[in-house]
PAPA-82852 format. One record per residue (C-alpha): x, y, z; residue number from 1; residue in one letter. Coordinates in Angstrom, 3 decimals, always signed. Layout:
! residues N
<rec x="X" y="Y" z="Z" seq="NUM" type="A"/>
...
***
This chain:
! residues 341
<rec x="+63.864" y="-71.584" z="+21.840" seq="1" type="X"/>
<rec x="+67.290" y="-72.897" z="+21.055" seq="2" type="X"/>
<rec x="+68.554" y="-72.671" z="+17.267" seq="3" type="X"/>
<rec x="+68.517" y="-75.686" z="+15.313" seq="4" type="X"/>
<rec x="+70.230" y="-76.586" z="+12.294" seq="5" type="X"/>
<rec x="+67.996" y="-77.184" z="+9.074" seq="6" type="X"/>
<rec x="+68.643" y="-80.666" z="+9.028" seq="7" type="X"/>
<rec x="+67.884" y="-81.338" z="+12.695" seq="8" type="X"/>
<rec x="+64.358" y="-79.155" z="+12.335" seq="9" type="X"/>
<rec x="+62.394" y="-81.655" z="+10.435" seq="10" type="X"/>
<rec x="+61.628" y="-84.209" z="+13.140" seq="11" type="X"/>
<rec x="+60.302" y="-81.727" z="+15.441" seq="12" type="X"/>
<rec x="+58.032" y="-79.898" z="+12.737" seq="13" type="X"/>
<rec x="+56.871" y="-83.647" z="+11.948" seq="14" type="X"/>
<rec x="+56.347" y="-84.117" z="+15.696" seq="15" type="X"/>
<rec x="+54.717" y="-80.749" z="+15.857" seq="16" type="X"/>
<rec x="+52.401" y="-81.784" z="+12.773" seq="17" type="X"/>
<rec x="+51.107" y="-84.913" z="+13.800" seq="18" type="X"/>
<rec x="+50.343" y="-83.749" z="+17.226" seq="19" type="X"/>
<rec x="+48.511" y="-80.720" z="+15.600" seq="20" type="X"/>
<rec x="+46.368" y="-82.334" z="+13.311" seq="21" type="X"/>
<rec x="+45.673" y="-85.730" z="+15.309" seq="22" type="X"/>
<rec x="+45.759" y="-85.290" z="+19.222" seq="23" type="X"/>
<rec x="+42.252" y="-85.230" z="+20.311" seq="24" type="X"/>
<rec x="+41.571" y="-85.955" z="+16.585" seq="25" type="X"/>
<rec x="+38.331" y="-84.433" z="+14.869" seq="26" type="X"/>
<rec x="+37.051" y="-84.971" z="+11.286" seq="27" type="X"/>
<rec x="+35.444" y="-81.677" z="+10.851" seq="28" type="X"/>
<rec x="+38.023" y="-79.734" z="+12.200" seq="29" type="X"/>
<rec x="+40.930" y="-81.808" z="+10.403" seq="30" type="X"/>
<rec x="+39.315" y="-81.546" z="+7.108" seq="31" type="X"/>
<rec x="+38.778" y="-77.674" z="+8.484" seq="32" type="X"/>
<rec x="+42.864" y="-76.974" z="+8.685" seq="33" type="X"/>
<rec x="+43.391" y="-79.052" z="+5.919" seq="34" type="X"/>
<rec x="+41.729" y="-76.849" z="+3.548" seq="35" type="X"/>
<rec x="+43.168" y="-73.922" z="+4.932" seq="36" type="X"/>
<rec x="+46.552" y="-75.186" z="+4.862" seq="37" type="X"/>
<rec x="+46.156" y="-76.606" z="+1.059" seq="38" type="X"/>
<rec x="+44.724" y="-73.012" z="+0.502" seq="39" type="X"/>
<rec x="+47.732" y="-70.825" z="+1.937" seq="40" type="X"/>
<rec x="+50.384" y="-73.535" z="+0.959" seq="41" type="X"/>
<rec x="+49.855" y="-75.476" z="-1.902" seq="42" type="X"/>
<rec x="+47.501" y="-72.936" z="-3.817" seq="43" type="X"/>
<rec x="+47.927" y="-69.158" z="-1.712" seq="44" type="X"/>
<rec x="+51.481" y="-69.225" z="-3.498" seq="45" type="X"/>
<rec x="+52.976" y="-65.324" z="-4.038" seq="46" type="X"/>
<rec x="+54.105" y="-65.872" z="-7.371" seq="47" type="X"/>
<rec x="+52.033" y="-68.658" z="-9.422" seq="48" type="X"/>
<rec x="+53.425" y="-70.087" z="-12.613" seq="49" type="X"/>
<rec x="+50.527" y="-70.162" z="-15.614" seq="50" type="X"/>
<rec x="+51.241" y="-72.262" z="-18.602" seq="51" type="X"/>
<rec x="+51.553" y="-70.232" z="-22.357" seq="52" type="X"/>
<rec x="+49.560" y="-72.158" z="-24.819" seq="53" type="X"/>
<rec x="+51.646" y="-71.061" z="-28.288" seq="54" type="X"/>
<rec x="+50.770" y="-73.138" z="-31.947" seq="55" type="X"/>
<rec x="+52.536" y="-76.420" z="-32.418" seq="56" type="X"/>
<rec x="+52.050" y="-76.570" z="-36.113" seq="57" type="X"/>
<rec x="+54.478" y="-76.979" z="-38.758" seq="58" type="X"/>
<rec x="+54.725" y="-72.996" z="-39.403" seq="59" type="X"/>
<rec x="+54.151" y="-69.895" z="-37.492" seq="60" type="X"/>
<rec x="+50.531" y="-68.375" z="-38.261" seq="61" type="X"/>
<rec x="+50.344" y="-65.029" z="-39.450" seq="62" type="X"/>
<rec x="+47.636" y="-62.306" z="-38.492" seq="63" type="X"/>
<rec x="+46.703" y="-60.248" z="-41.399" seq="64" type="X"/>
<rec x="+44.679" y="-57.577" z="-38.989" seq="65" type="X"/>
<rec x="+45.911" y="-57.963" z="-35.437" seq="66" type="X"/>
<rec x="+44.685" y="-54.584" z="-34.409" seq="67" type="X"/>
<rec x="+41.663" y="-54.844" z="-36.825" seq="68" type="X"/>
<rec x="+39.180" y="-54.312" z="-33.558" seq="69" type="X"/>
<rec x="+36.542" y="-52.076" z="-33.197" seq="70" type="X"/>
<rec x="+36.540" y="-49.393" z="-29.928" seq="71" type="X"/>
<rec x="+34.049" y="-51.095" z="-27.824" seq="72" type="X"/>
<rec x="+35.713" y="-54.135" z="-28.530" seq="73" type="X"/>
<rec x="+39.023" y="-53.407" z="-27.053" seq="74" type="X"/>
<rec x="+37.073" y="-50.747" z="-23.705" seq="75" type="X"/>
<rec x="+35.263" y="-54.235" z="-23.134" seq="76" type="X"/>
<rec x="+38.519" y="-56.302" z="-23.148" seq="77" type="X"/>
<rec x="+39.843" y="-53.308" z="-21.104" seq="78" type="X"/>
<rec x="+37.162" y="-53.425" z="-18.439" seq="79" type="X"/>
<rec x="+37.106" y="-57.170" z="-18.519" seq="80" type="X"/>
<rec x="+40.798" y="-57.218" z="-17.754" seq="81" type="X"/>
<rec x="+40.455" y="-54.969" z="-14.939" seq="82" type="X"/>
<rec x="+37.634" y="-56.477" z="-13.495" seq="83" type="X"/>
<rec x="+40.049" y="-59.766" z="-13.324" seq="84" type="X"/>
<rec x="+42.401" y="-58.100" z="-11.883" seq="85" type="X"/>
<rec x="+40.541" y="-56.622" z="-8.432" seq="86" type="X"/>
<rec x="+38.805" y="-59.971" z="-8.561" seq="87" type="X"/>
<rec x="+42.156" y="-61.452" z="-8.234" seq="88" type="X"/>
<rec x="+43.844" y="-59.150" z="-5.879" seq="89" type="X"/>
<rec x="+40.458" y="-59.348" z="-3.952" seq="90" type="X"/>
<rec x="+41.370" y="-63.447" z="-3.311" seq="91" type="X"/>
<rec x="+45.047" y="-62.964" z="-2.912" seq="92" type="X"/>
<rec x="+43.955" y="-60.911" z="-0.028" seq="93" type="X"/>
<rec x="+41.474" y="-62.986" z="+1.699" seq="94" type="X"/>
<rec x="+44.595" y="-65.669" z="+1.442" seq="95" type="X"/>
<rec x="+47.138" y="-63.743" z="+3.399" seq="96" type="X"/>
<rec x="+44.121" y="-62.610" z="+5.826" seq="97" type="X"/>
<rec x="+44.134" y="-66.486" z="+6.091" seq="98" type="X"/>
<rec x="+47.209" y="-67.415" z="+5.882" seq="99" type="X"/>
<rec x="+48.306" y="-64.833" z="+9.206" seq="100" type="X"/>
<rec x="+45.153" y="-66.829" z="+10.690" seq="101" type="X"/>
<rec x="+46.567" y="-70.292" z="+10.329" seq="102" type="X"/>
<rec x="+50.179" y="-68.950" z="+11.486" seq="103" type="X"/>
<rec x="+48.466" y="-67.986" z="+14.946" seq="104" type="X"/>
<rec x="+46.843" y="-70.950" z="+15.111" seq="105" type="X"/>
<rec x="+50.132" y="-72.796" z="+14.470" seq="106" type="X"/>
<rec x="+52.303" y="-70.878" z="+16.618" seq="107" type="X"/>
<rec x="+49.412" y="-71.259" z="+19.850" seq="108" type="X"/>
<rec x="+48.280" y="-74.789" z="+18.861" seq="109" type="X"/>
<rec x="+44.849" y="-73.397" z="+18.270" seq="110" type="X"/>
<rec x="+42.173" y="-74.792" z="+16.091" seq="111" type="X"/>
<rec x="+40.380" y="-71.960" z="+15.604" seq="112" type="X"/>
<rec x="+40.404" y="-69.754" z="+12.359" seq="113" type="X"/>
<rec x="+38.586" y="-66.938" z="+13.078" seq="114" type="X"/>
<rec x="+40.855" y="-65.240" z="+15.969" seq="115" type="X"/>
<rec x="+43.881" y="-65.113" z="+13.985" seq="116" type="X"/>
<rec x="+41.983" y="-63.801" z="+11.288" seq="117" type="X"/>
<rec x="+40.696" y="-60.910" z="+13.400" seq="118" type="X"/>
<rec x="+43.879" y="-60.021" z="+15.506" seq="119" type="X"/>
<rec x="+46.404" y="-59.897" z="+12.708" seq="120" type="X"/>
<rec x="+44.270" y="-57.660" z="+10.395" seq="121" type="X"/>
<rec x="+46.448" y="-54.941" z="+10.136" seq="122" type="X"/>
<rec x="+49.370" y="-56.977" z="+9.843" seq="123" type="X"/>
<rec x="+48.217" y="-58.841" z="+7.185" seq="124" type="X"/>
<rec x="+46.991" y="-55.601" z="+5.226" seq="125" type="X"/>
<rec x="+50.584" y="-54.516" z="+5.211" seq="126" type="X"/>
<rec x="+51.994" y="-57.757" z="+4.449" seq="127" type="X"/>
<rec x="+49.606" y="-58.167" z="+1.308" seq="128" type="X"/>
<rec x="+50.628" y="-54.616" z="+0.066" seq="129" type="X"/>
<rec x="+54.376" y="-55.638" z="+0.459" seq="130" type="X"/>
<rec x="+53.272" y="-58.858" z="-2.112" seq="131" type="X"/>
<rec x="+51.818" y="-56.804" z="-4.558" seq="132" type="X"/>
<rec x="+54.704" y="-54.369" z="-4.482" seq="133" type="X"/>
<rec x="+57.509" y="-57.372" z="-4.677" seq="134" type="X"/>
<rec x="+55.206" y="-58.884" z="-7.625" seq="135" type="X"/>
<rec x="+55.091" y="-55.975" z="-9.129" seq="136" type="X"/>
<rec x="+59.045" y="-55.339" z="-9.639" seq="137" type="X"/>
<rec x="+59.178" y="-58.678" z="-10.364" seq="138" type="X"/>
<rec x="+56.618" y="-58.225" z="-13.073" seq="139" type="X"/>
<rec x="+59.174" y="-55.225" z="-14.241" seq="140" type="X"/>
<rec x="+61.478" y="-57.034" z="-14.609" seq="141" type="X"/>
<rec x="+59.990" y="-59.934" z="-16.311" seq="142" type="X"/>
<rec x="+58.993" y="-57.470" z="-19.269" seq="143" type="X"/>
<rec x="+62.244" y="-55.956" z="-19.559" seq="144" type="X"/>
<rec x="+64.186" y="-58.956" z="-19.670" seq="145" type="X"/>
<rec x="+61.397" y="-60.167" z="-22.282" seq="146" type="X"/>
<rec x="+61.461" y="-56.659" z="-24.618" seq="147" type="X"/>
<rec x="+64.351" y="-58.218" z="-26.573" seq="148" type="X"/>
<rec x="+62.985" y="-61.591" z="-27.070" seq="149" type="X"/>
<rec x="+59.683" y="-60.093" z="-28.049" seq="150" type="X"/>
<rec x="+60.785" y="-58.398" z="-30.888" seq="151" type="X"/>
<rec x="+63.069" y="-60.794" z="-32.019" seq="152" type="X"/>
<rec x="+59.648" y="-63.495" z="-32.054" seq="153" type="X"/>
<rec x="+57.578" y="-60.358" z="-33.507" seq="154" type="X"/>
<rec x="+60.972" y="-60.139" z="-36.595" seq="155" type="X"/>
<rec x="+60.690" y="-64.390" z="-36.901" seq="156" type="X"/>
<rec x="+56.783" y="-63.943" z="-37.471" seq="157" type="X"/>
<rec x="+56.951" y="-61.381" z="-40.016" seq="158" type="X"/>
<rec x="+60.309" y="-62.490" z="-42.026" seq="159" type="X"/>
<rec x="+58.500" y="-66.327" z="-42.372" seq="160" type="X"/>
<rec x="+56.776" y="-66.504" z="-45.218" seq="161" type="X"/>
<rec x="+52.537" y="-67.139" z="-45.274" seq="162" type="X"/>
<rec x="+52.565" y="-71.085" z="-45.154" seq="163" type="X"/>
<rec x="+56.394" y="-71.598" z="-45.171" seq="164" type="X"/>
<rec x="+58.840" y="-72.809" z="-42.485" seq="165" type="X"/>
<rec x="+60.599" y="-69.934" z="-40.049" seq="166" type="X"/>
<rec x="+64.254" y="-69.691" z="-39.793" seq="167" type="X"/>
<rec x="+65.079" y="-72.530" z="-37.653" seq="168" type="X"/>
<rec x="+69.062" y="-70.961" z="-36.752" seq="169" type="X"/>
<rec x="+66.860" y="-67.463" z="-35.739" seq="170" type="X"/>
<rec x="+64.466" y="-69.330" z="-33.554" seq="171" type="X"/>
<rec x="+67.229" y="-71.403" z="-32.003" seq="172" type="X"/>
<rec x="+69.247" y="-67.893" z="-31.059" seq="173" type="X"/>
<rec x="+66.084" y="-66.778" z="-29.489" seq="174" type="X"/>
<rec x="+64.979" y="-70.137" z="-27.503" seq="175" type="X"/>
<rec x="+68.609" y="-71.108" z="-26.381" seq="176" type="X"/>
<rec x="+69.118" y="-67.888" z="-24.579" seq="177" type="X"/>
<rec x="+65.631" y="-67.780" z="-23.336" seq="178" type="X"/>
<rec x="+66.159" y="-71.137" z="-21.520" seq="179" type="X"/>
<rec x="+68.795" y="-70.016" z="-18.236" seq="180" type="X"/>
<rec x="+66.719" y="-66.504" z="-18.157" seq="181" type="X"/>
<rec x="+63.725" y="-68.516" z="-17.410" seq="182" type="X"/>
<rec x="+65.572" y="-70.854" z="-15.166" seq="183" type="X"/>
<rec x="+66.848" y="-67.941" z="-13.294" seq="184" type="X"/>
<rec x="+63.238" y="-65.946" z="-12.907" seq="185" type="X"/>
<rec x="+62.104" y="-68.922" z="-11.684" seq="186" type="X"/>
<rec x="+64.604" y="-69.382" z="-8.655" seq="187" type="X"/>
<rec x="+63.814" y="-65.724" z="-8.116" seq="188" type="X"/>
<rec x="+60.419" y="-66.245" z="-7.823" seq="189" type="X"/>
<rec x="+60.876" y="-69.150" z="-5.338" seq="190" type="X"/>
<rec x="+63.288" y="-67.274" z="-3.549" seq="191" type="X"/>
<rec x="+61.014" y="-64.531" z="-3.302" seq="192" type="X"/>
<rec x="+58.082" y="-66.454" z="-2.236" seq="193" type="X"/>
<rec x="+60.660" y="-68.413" z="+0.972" seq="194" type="X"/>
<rec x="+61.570" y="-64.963" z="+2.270" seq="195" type="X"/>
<rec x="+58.137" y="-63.475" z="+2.240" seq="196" type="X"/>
<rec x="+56.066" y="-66.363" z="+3.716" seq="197" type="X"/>
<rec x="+58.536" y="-68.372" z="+5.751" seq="198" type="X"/>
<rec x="+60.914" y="-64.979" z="+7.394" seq="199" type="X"/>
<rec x="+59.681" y="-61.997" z="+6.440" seq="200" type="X"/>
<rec x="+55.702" y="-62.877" z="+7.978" seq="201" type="X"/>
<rec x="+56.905" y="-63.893" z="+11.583" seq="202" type="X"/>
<rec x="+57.785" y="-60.555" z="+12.000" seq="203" type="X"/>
<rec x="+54.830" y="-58.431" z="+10.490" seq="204" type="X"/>
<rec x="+52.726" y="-60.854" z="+12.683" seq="205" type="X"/>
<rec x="+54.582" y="-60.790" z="+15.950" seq="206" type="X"/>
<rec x="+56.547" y="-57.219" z="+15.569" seq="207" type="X"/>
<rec x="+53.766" y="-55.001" z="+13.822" seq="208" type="X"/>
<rec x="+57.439" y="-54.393" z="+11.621" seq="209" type="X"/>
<rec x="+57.507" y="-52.554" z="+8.496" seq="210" type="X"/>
<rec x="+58.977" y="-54.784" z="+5.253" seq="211" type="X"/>
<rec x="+62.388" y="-52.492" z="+6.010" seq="212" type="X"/>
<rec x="+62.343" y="-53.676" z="+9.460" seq="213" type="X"/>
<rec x="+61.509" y="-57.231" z="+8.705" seq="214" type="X"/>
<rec x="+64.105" y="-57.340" z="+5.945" seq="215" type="X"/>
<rec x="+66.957" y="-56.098" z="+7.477" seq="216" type="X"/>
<rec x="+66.359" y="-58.388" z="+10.882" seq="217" type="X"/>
<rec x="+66.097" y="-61.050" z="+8.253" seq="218" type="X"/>
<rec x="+69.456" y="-60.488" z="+6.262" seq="219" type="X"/>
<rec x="+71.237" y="-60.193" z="+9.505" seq="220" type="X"/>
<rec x="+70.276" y="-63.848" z="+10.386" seq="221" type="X"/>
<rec x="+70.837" y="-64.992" z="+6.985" seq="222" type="X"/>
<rec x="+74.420" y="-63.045" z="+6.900" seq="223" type="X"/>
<rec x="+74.815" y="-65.141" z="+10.494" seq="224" type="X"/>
<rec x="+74.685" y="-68.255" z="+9.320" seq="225" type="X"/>
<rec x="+74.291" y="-68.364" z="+5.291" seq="226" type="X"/>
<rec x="+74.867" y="-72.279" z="+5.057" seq="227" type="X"/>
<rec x="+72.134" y="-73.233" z="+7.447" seq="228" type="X"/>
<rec x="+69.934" y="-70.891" z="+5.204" seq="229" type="X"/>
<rec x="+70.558" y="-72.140" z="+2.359" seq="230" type="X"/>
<rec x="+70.365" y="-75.814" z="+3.554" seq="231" type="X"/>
<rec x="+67.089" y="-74.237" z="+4.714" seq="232" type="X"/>
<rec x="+66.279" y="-73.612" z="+1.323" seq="233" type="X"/>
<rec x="+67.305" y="-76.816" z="-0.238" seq="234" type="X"/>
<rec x="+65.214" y="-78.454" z="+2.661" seq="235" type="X"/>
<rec x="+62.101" y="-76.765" z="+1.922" seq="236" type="X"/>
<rec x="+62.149" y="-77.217" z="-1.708" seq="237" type="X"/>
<rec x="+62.642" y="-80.750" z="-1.759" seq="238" type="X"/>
<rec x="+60.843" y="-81.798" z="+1.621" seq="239" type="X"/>
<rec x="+57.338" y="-81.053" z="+0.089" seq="240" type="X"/>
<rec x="+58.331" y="-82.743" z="-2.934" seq="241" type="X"/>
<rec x="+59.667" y="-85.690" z="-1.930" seq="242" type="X"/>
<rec x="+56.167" y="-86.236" z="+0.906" seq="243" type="X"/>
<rec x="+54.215" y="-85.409" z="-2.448" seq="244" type="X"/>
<rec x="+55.609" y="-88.529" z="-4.848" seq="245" type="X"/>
<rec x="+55.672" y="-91.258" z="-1.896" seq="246" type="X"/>
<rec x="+52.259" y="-90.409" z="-2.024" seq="247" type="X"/>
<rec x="+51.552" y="-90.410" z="-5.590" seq="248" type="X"/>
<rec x="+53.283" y="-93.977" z="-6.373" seq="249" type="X"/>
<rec x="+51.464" y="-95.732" z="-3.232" seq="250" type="X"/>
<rec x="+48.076" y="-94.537" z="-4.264" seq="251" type="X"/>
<rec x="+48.906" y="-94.487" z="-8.081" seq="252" type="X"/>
<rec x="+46.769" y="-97.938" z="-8.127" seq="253" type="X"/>
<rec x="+43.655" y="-97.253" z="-5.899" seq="254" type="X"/>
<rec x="+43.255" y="-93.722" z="-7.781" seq="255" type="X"/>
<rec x="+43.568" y="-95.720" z="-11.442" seq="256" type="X"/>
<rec x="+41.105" y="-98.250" z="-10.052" seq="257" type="X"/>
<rec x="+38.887" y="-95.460" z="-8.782" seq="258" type="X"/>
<rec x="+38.924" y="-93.525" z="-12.211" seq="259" type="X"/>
<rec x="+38.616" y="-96.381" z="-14.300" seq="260" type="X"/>
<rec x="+35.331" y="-97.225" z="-11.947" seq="261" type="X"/>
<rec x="+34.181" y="-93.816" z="-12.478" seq="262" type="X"/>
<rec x="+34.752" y="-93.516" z="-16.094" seq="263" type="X"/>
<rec x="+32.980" y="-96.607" z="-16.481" seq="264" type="X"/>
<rec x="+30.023" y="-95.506" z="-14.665" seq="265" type="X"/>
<rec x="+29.815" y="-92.288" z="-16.713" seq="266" type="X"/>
<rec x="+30.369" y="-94.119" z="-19.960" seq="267" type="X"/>
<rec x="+27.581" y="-96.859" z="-18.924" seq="268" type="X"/>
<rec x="+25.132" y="-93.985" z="-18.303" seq="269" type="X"/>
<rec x="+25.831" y="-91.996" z="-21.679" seq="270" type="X"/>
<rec x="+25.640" y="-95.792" z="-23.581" seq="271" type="X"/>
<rec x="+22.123" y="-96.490" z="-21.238" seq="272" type="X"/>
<rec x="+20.553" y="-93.189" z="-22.224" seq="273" type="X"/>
<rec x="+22.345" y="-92.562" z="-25.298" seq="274" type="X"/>
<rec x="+18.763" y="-93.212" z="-27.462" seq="275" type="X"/>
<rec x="+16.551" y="-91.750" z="-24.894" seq="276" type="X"/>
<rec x="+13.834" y="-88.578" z="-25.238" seq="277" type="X"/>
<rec x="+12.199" y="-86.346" z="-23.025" seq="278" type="X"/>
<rec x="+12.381" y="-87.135" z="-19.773" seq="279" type="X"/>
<rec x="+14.411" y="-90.400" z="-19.926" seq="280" type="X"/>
<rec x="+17.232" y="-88.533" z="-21.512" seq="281" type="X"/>
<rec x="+16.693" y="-85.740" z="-18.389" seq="282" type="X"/>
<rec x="+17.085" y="-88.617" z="-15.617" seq="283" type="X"/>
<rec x="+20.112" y="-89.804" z="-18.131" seq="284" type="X"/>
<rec x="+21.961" y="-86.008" z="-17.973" seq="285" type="X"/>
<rec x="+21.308" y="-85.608" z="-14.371" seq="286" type="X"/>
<rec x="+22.699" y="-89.186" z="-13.235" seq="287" type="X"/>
<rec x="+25.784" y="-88.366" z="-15.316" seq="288" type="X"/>
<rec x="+26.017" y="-85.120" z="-13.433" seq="289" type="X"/>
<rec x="+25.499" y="-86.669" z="-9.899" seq="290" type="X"/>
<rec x="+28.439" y="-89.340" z="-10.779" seq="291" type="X"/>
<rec x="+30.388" y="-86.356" z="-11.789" seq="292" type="X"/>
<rec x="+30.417" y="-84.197" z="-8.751" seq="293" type="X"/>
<rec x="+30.231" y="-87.264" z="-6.740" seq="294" type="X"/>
<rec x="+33.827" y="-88.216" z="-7.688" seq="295" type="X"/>
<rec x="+34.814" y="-84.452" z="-7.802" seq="296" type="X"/>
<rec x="+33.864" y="-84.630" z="-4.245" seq="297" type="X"/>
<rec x="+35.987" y="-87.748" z="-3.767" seq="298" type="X"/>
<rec x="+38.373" y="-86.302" z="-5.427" seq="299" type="X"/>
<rec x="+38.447" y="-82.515" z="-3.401" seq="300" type="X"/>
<rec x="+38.217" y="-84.419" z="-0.014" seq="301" type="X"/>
<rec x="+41.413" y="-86.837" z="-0.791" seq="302" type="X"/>
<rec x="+43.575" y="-83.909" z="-1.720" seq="303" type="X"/>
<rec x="+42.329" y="-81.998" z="+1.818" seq="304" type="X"/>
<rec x="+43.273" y="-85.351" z="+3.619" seq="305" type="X"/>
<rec x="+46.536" y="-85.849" z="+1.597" seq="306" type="X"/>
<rec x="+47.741" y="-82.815" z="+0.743" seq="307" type="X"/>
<rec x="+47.141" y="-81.063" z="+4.679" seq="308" type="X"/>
<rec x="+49.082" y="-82.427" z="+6.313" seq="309" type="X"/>
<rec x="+52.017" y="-82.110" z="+3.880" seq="310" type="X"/>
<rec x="+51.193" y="-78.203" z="+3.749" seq="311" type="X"/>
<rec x="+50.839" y="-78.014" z="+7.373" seq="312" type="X"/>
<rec x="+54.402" y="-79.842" z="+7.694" seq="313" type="X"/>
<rec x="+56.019" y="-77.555" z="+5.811" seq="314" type="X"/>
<rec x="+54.576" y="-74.467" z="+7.703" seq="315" type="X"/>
<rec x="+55.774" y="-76.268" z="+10.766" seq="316" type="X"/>
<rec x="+59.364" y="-76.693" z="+9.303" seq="317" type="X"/>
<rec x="+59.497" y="-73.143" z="+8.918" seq="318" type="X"/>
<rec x="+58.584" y="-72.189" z="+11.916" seq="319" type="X"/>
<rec x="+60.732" y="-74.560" z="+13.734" seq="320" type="X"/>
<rec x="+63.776" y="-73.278" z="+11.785" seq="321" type="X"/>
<rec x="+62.952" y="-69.719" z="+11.950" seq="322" type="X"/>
<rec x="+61.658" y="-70.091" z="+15.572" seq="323" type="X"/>
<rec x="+65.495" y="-70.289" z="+17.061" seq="324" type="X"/>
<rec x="+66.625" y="-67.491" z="+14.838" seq="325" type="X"/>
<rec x="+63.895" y="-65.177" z="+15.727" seq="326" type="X"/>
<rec x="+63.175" y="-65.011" z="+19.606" seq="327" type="X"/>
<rec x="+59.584" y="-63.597" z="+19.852" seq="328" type="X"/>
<rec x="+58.649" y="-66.298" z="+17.337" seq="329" type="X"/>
<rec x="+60.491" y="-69.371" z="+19.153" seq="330" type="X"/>
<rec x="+58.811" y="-67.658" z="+22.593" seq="331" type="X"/>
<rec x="+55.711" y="-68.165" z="+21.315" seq="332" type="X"/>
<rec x="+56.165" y="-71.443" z="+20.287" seq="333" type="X"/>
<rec x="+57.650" y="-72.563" z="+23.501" seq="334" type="X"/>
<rec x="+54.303" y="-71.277" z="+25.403" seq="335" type="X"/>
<rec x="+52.476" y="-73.010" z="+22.848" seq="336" type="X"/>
<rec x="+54.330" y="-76.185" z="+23.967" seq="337" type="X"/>
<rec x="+54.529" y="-75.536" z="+27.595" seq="338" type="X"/>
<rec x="+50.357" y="-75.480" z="+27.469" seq="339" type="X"/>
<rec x="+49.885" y="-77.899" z="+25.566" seq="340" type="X"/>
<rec x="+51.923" y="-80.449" z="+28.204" seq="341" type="X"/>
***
């Protein structure tokens, strides 16, 4: 498969997308790889950003007894914490399990899930321990570069007075720093999460490689031709994006219209039954909860017919880049396309 530039790769992943998903077109089995692609795309992400709820008041509370917490308090919150944790790493690996799945079925234009899943078991084992290890330094490093910051907050909290206002030149020495550290974890993280998924995978999948081995074929490419990468980059980033908010503005109206229609529904119900007793207000609870998962339904099965074909676009996009760059890969992709004429 000849090398492309990153520019010149997104018509034939688009190409490669539509005739994917919509030659000899199927409902069930395009809502099928829609879901998995939303799954290892849009939500299977390496490194997910969470949101840190912190108090907006006026003033910065103060705990009188932060540690004041009895033993099987804290063994519960212990346990609980664990618990969350397997849980968690339990899902992440059922996603790379399933995302090596959908690469096979990519890369030889089959619709089916399960052999994939089967046949790249080993691989995929590997390639979820070499996650956990990369999150895990970058964990490391997130609570180093935060050990500072921490106890300059921790200083703020105690110094302010019980119902006063902080220092406002302290908190703006902490904040203003914290803003291009964040910034820069960040573009780690997405960096991170490109090399793993779109370069580093094609070759636990294909060459059974270690992460040395994959890394090192990978930074020789990238050292090859560094400006193609990073258009690569650039590309990838803003491709998604871009496919994402056409489709927000042109159904912007039909989705107010829908939740305004639902919300009215709901709020005629609760007004309908609002009085009611007994069994009356029983049929009133369980209408409202039918109307509810009715438009979460609607809802689930828009973003599987929206948001597939985007996710499967972008895995396409990588592969079509990557494929020239990485022969085995661009091989199989070339049988892929020789059968399927």
């Amino acid at each position: 498969m000849r090398a492309i530039s990153a520019v010149d790769s997104v018509s034939p992943a688009i190409q490669r997308t539509r005739d994917f998903l919509f030659r000899q077109f199927n409902w069930g089995t395009y809502l099928k790889l829609g879901l998995v692609a939303l799954i290892t795309e849009g939500l299977g992400s390496n490194f997910q950003s969470s949101s840190n709820h912190s108090d907006t008041s006026g003033h910065v509370p103060m705990l009188d007894a932060p540690f004041d917490l009895a033993p099987i308090r804290i063994a519960q919150g212990v346990a609980m914490l664990l618990l969350l944790l397997v849980f968690s790493g339990w899902i992440f690996y059922l996603i790379t399990r399933l995302r090596f799945a959908f690469f096979h079925c990519l890369t030889t234009n089959t619709k089916l899930i399960r052999p994939g899943w089967h046949i790249y078991k080993e691989q995929a084992t590997r390639f979820f321990w070499t996650n956990l290890a990369v999150g895990f330094c970058y964990l490391l490093v997130l609570a180093l570069v935060a050990i500072p910051f921490i106890s300059g907050f921790m200083r703020l909290v105690h110094e302010t007075p019980k119902g006063g206002q902080p220092d406002w030149t302290l908190v703006l020495s902490l904040v203003l720093p914290l803003i291009p550290i964040v910034f820069l974890l960040f573009v780690a993280a997405v960096l991170a999460d490109i090399v793993l998924r779109d370069w580093l995978l094609p070759h636990f999948a294909l060459d059974n490689a270690t992460a040395g081995q994959a890394w090192s074929r990978v930074w020789a490419s990238f050292m090859a031709e560094k400006r193609q990468f990073i258009a690569y980059i650039l590309l990838r980033l803003v491709l998604p994006l871009l496919a994402a908010v056409c489709l927000f503005v042109v159904l912007l109206i039909p989705g107010l219209v829908l939740a305004g229609s639902v919300a009215a529904v709901e709020l005629g119900l609760h007004s309908a039954f609002a009085d009611s007793t007994g069994a009356s207000a029983l049929v009133g609870t369980l209408l409202e909860v039918f109307f509810g998962i009715l438009a979460f339904g609607f809802m689930l099965l828009a973003s599987v017919c929206l948001g597939g074909p985007i996710s499967t676009g972008a895995r396409e996009y990588a592969l079509v880049f990557y494929g020239g760059r990485y022969q085995p890969l661009g091989a199989a992709m070339q049988a892929q396309i020789a059968r399927s004429a």
